[in-house]
C-alpha positions in Angstrom: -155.1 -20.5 4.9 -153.4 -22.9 2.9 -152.3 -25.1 6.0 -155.9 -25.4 6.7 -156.4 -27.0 3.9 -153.1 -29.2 3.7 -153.9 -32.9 4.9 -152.6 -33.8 7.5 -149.7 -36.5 6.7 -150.4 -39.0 9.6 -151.8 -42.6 8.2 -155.9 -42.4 9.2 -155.5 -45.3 11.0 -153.6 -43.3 13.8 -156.2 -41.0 13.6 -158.9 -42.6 14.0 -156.9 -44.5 16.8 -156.6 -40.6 18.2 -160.4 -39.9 17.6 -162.0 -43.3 19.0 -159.9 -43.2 22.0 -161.5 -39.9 22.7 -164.8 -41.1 21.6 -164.7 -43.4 25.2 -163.3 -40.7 27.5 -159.5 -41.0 26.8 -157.9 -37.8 28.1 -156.0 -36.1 25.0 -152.7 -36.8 26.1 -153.3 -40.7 26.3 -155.4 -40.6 23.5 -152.2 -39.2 21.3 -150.0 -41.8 23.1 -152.1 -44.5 21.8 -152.2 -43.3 18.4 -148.6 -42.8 18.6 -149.3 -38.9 17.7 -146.9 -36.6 19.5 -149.0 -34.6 21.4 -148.0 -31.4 20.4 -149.4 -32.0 16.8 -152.7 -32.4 18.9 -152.4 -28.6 19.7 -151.3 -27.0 16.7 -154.3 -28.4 15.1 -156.3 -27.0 17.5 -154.8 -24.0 17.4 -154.9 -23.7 13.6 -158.7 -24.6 14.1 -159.3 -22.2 16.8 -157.6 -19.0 14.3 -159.9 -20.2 11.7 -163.0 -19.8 13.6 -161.9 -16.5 15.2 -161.5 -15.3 11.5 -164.6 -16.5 10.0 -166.9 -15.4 13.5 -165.0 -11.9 12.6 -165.7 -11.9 8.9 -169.2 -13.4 9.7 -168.4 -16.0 7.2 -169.0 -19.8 7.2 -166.3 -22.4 7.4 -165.5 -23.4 3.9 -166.5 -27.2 2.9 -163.1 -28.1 1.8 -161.9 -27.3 5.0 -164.5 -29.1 6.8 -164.2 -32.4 4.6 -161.8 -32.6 2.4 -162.6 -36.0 1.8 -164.5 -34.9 -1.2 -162.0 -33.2 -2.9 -159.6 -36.4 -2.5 -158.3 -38.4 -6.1 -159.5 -41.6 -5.7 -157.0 -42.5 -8.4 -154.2 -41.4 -6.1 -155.4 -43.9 -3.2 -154.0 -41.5 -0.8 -154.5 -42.5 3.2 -154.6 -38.7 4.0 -158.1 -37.7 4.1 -157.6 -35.0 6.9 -156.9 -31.1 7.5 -156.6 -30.0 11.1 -160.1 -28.3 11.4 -161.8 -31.5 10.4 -159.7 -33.4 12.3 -160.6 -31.1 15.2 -164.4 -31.0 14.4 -164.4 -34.9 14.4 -162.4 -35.1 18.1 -165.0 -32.8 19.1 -167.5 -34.5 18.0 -166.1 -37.5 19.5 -166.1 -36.1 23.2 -169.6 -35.1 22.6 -170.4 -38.6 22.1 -168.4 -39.3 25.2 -170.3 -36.7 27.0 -173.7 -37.6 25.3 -172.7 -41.4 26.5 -172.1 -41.1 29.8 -174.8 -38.3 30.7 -177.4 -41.5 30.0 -175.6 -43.8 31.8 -176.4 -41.6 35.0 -179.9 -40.1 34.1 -181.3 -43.7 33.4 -179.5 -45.0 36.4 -177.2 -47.1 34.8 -176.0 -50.0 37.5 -172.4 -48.1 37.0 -174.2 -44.6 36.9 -172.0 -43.1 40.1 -168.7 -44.1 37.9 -170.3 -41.9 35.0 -171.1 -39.1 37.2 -167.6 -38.8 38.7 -166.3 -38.9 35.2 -168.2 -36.5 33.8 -167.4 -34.2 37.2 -164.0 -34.1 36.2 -163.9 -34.6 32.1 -166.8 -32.0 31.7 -166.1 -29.4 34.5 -167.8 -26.6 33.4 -171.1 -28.9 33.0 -170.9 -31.2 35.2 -168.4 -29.8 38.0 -169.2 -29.2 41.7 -169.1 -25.8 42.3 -166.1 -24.9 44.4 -166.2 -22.3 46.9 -163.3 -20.1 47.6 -161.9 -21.2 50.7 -162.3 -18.5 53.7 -159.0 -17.6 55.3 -158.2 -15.6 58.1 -155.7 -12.5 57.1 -155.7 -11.2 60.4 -152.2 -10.9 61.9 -151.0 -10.6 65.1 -149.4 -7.3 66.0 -145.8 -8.2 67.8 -145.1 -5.0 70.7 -141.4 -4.9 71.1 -140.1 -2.5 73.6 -136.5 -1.7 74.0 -135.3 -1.6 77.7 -132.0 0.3 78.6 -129.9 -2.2 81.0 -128.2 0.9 82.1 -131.2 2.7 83.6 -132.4 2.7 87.4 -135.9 1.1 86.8 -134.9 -1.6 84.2 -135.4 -4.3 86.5 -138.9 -3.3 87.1 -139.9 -2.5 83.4 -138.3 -6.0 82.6 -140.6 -7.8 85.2 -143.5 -5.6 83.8 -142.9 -6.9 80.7 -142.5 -10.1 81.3 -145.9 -10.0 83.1 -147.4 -8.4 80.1 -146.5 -10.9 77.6 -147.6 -13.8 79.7 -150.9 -12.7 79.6 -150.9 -11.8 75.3 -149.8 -15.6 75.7 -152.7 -17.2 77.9 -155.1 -14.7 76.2 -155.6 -12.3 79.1 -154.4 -9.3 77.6 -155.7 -5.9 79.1 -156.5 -4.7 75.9 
């Protein structure tokens, strides 16, 4: 619990770099780039954030403030440029791609000029929403049986039972099989 509260000890100006870049559709990883986050911080707090919801859901308790917005509980005397724990940090990137989402779903129900660049967009940034619904593609399993006969060179009627053969794969070939 206690690293939920820690700040996090990135200069806000990174991190608001990291949350506006989300804010217009940035994918994560670009978003952290930009910011010059390593992008494995990203996920950490996310996965610090997604522990702490699982726990409170559990306990059926609320998210504590302090956690939320720590801002509040910051010394203004101190001047510190630290003003975030990784569950508000989370809460404002996803609240940030909301607005992204929120943004570019009126861009194509008012028919924006660029409304079929939204719509893509959101097809792939909000999938689950927004996504074409794929079907699962059909295949054939069926497989061709292979007949393999053994022929003894040494027998009287191998020359016959080889032409026969022959004959009968010709037509599994062109289709014509007896079967």
């Amino acid at each position: 619990m206690f690293e939920l509260r820690r700040r996090i000890h990135i200069e806000n100006k990174k991190l608001e770099t990291l949350i506006e870049s989300v804010r217009i559709g940035i994918p994560i990883k670009y978003a952290c780039q930009k910011a010059q986050i390593p992008e494995f911080y990203y996920y950490k707090w996310l996965k610090l954030y997604d522990d702490y919801v699982k726990e409170c859901e559990a306990k059926e308790i609320e998210i504590e403030k302090d956690v939320i917005d720590p801002s509040k509980e910051l010394d203004k005397s101190k001047k510190t440029e630290f003003s975030y724990t990784p569950v508000s940090l989370i809460l404002k990137i996803k609240e940030a791609y909301a607005d992204f989402v929120i943004a570019t779903h009126e861009k194509v129900v008012n028919g924006a000029k660029d409304w079929t660049a939204s719509a893509w967009l959101l097809e792939r940034r909000a999938r689950d929403e927004y996504g074409k619904e794929e079907k699962p593609l059909e295949t054939n399993n069926q497989v061709q049986g292979i007949k393999i006969t053994f022929v003894d060179s040494n027998s009287e009627d191998s020359q016959d039972r080889l032409k026969k053969l022959e004959k009968e794969a010709q037509e599994s070939i062109n289709g014509t099989s007896r079967n």
